[in-house]
C-alpha positions as CSV (number, residue, x, y, z in Angstrom):
1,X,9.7,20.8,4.2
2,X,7.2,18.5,2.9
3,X,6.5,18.0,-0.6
4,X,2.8,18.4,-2.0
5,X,1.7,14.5,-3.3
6,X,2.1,14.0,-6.6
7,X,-0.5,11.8,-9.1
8,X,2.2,8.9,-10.2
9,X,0.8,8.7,-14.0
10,X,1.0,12.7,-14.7
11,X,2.3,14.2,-11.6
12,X,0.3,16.8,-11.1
13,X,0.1,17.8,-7.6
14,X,-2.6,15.8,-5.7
15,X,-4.9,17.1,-2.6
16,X,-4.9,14.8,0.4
17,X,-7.6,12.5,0.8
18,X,-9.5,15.2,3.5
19,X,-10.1,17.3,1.4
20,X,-12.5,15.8,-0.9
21,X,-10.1,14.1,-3.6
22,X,-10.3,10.6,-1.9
23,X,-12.4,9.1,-4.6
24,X,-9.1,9.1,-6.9
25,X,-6.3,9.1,-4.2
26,X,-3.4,8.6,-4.7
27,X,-4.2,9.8,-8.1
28,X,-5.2,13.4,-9.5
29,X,-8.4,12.2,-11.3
30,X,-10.5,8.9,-12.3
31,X,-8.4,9.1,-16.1
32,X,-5.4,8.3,-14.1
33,X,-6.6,5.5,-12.0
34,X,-7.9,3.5,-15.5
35,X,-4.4,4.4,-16.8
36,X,-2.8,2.9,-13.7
37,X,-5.4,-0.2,-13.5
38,X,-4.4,-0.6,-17.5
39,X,-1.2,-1.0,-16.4
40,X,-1.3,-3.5,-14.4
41,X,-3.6,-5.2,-16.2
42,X,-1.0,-5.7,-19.5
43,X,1.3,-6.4,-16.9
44,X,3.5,-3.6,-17.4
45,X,4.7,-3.2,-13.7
46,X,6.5,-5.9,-11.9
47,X,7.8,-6.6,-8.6
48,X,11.1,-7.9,-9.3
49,X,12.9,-9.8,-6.2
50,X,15.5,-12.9,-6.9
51,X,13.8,-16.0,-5.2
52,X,15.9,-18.1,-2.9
53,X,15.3,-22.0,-3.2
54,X,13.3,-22.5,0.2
55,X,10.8,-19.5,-1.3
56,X,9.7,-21.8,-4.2
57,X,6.5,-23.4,-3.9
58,X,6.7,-27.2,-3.7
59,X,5.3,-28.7,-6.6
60,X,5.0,-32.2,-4.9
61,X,1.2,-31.8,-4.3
62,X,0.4,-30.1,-8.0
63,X,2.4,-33.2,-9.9
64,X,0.6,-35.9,-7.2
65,X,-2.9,-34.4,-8.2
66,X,-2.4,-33.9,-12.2
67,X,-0.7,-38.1,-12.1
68,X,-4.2,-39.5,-10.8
């Protein structure tokens, strides 16, 4: 069975977007959406993945520019 949506700051459950919620979807109300926005604002949620070497940006160009 499928589970109803839930708002990821309160979980309350949350109607599907059809049927008139979609101003705040995925969330229950506009409260929640400032919440969330706060949040990621003050940096409180990451995405945490290891970096390889070859992801690294090349800092080459930056060093060449800040030299001249």
């Amino acid at each position: 069975m499928i589970r109803p949506r839930e708002c990821p700051i309160c979980r309350k459950p949350v109607l599907p977007a059809t049927e008139g919620a979609a101003d705040h979807f995925p969330f229950c109300s506009e409260r929640c959406r400032q919440v969330d926005l706060l949040r990621w604002s003050k940096g409180k949620y990451a995405i945490v993945e290891p970096l390889s070497p070859d992801q690294l940006p090349e800092n080459d160009e930056t060093q060449d520019a800040d030299d001249e």
